[in-house]
C-alpha positions as CSV (number, residue, x, y, z in Angstrom):
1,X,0.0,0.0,0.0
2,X,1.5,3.5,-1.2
3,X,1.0,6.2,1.6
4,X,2.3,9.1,3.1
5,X,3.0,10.8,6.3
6,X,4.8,13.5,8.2
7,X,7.6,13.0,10.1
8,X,6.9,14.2,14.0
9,X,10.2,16.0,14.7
10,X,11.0,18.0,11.1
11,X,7.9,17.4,9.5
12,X,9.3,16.4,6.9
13,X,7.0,14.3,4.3
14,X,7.7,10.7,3.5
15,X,6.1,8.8,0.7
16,X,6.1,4.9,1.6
17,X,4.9,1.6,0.3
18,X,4.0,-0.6,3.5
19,X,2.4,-3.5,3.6
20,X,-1.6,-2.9,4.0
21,X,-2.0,-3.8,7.9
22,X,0.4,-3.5,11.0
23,X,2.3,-1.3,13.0
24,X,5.6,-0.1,10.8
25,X,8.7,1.5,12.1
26,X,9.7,4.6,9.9
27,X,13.1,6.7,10.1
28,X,13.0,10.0,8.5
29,X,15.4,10.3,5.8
30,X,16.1,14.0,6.6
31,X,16.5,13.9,10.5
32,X,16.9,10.1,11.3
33,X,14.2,10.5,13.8
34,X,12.7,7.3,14.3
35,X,8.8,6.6,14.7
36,X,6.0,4.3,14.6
37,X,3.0,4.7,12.4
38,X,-0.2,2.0,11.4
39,X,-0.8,1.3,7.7
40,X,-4.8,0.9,8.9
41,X,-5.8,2.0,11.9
42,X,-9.2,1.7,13.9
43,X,-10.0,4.7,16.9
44,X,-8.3,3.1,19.8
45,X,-4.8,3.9,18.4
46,X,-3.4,7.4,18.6
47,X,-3.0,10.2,16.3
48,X,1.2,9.3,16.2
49,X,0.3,5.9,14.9
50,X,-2.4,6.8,12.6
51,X,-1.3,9.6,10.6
52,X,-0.9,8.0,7.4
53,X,-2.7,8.9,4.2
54,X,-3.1,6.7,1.3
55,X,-2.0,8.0,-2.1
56,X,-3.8,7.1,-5.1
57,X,-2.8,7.6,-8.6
58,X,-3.0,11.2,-9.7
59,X,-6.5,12.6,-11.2
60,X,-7.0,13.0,-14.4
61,X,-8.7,15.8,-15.5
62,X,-10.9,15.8,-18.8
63,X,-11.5,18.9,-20.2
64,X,-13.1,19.8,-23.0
65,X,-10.9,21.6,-26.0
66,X,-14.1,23.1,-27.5
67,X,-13.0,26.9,-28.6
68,X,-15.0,29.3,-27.3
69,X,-18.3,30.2,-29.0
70,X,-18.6,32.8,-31.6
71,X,-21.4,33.6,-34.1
72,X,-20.3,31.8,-37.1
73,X,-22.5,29.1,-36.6
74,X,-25.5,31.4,-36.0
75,X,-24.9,33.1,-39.1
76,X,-24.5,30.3,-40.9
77,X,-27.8,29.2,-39.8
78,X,-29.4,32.8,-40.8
79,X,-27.7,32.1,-44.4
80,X,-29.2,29.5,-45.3
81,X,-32.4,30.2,-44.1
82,X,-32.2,32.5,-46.8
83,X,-31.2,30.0,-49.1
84,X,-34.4,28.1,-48.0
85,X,-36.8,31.2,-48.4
86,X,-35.2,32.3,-52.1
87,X,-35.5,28.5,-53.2
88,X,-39.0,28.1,-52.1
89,X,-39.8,31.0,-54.2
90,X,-37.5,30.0,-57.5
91,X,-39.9,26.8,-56.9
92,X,-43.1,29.3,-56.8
93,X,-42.0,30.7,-60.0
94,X,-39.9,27.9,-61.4
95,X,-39.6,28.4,-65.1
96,X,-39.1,32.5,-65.3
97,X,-36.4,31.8,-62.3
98,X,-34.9,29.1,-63.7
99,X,-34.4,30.7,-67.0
100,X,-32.7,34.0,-65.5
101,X,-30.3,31.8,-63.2
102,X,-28.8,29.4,-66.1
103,X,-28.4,32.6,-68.1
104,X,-26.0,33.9,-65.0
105,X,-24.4,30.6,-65.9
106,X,-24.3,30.6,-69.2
107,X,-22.6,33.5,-69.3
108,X,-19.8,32.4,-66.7
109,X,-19.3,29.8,-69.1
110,X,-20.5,26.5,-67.8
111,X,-22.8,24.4,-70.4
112,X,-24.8,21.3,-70.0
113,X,-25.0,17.9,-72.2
114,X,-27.6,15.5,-72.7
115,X,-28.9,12.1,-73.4
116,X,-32.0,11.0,-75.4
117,X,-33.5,7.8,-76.1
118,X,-35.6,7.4,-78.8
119,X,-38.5,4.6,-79.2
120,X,-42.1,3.8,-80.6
121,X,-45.0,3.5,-79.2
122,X,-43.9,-0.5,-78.4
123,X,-41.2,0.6,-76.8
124,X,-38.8,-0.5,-79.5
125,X,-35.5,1.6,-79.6
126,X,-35.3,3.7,-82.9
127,X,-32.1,4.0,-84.8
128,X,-30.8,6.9,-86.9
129,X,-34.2,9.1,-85.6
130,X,-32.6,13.6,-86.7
131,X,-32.9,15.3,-83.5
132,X,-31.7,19.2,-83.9
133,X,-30.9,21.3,-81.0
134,X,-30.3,25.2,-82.1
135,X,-27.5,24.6,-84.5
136,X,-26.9,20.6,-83.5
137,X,-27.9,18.2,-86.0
138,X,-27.5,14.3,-84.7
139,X,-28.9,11.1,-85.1
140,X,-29.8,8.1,-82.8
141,X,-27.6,5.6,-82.5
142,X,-28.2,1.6,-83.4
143,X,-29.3,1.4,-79.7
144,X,-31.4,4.4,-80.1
145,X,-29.2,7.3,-77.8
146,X,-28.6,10.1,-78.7
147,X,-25.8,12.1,-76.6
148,X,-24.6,15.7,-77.2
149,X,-22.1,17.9,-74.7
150,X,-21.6,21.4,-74.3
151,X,-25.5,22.4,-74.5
152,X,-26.6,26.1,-73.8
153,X,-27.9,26.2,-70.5
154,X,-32.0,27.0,-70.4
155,X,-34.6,25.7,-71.7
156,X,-33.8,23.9,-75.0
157,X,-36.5,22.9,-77.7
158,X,-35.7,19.3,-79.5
159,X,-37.0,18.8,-83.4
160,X,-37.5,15.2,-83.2
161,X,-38.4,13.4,-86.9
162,X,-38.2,10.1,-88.6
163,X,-39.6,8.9,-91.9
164,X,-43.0,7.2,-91.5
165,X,-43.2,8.6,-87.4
166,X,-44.7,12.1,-86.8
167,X,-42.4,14.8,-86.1
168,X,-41.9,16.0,-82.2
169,X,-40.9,19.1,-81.1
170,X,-40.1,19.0,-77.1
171,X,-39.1,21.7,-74.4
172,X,-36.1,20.2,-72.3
173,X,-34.3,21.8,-69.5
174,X,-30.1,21.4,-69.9
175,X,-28.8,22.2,-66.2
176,X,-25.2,22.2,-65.2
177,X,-23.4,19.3,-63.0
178,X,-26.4,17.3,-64.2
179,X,-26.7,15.3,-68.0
180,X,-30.4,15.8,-69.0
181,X,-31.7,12.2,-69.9
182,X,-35.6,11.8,-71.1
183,X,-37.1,9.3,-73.4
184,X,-38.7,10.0,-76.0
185,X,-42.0,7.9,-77.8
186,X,-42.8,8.9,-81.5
187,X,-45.8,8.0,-82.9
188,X,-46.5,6.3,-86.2
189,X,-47.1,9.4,-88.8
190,X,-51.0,10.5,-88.5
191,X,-52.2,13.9,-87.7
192,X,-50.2,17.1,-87.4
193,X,-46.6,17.6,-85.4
194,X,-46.6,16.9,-82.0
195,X,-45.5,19.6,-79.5
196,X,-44.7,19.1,-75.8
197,X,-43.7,21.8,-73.8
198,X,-41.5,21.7,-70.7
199,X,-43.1,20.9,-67.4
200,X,-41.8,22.7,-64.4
201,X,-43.6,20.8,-61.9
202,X,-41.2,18.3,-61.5
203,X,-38.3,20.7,-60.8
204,X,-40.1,23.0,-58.7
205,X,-40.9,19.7,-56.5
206,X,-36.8,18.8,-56.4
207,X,-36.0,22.1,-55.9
208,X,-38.9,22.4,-52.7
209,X,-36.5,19.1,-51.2
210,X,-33.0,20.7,-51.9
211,X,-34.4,23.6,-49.9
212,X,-35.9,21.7,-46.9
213,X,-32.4,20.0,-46.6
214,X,-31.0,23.5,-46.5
215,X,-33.8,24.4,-44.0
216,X,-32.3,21.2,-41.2
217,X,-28.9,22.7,-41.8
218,X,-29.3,26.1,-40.7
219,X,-31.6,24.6,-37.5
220,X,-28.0,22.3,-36.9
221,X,-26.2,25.1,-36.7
222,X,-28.8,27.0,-35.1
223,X,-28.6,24.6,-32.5
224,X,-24.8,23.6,-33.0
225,X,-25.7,20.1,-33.2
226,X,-24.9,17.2,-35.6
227,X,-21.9,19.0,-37.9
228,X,-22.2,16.6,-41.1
229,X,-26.6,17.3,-41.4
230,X,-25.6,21.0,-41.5
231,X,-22.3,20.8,-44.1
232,X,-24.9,18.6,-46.3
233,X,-27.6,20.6,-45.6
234,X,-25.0,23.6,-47.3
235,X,-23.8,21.4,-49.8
236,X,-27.2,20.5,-51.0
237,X,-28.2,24.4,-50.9
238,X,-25.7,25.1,-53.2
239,X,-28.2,23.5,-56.2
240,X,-31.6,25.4,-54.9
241,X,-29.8,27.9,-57.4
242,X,-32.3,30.9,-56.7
243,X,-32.7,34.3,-58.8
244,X,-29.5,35.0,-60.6
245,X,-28.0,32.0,-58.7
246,X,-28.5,33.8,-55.1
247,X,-29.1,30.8,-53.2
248,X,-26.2,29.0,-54.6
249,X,-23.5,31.8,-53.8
250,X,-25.1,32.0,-50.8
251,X,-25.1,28.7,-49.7
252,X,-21.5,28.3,-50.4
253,X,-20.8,30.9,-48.1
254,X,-22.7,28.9,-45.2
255,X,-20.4,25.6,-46.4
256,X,-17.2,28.1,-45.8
257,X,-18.8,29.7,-42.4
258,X,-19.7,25.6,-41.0
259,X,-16.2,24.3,-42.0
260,X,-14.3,27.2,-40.7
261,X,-16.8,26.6,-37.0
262,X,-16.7,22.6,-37.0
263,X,-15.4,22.4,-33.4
264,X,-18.2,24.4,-32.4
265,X,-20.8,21.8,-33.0
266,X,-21.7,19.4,-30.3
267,X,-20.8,16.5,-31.9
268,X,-17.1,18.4,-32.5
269,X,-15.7,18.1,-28.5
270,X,-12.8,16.0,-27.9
271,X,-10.9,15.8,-24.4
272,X,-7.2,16.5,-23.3
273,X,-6.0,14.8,-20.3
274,X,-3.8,16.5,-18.2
């Protein structure tokens, strides 16, 4: 048993390891004064004999090396809260806001591609079918794609025709980041040209979800809780795209602001021992 006591005379202190029980004679290294003491003692023995403390291993002390708060996260949370309102209204008013935000893009230079498939009303792929887009000219291939890169961003109109099928013209959206793919059904040639025009139902409905997710990251970092929902729900913001691409920029801020205040979040603490 590790212990220590005080040496009567020059109260000195002595660190011992005696066994656990019995009466133990002890000389003091600094004055050679000789005295008794009791590894474990009950209350008939006297204080001489019993003034011995057990000494445990050092505590260890856990503290937390969190830094200290700051605002980043709450403005991070304000941002894309804003990204959440702005998308929520591009999905309102989907097609003009769609339009005006890939024509911000277009003109920083990013274009889009896409892939068609081509088949009848069977289902049966259709080979060499002339698809135009602006000034590209193509034609299916023996499995009945058609691919093309480097598409003007927007809302593109596709000339679809075959010999013996009625022509098609359809409305498709190009987007950046993302290849366009639909499939296309001609129909064998009766009546007049087919025209379908582009539905933004579907898009406002994705871009309603990419918003919501940007929505439970700014409550995370409102609440400074679960790091990787609000960093997604950023990263995910970033494609809510907005009027003239608001919502993106801004959501890339937020994705800076949450990286740059990880350690902030609750599930960012880690301990130093001491």
């Amino acid at each position: 048993m590790k212990g220590r006591t005080t040496c009567p005379k020059c109260k000195n202190e002595i660190i011992l390891d005696l066994p656990d029980k019995g009466k133990h004679e002890v000389v003091c290294p600094k004055c050679d004064n000789k005295f008794s003491i009791q590894a474990k003692c009950d209350d008939s023995k006297s204080f001489e004999e019993c003034s011995w403390e057990e000494h445990g291993e050092p505590r260890k002390t856990v503290l937390s090396s969190m830094k200290p708060k700051t605002k980043m996260p709450m403005i991070a949370a304000i941002i894309l809260a804003c990204v959440f309102i702005i998308g929520i209204t591009t999905a309102a008013f989907s097609e003009s806001f769609i339009e005006s935000s890939l024509d911000v893009a277009s003109y920083a230079g990013l274009t889009g591609s896409m892939k068609i498939l081509v088949t009848d009303q069977s289902n049966n792929t259709l080979s060499n079918v002339k698809i135009k887009i602006d000034d590209i000219n193509g034609v299916t291939n023996s499995e009945g794609y058609f691919s093309s890169e480097k598409i003007e961003l927007g809302i593109q109109q596709l000339v679809i025709s075959k010999e013996n099928y009625k022509n098609q013209t359809r409305e498709i959206l190009v987007t950046p980041f993302f290849k366009s793919e639909s499939i296309i059904k001609l129909e064998n040639e009766s009546g007049n040209e087919k025209n379908i025009q582009f539905n933004s139902t579907g898009c406002a409905i994705i871009l309603v979800i990419f918003s919501v997710i940007a929505l439970i990251g700014a409550i995370s970092c409102l609440k400074r809780q679960h790091f990787d929902i609000a960093i997604v729900g950023a990263l995910i913001g970033i494609f809510s795209f907005g009027f003239f691409l608001i919502g993106s920029i801004l959501a890339i801020i937020a994705f800076i602001i949450i990286f740059k205040s990880k350690d902030e979040f609750e599930n960012g603490k880690k301990g130093r021992i001491f």
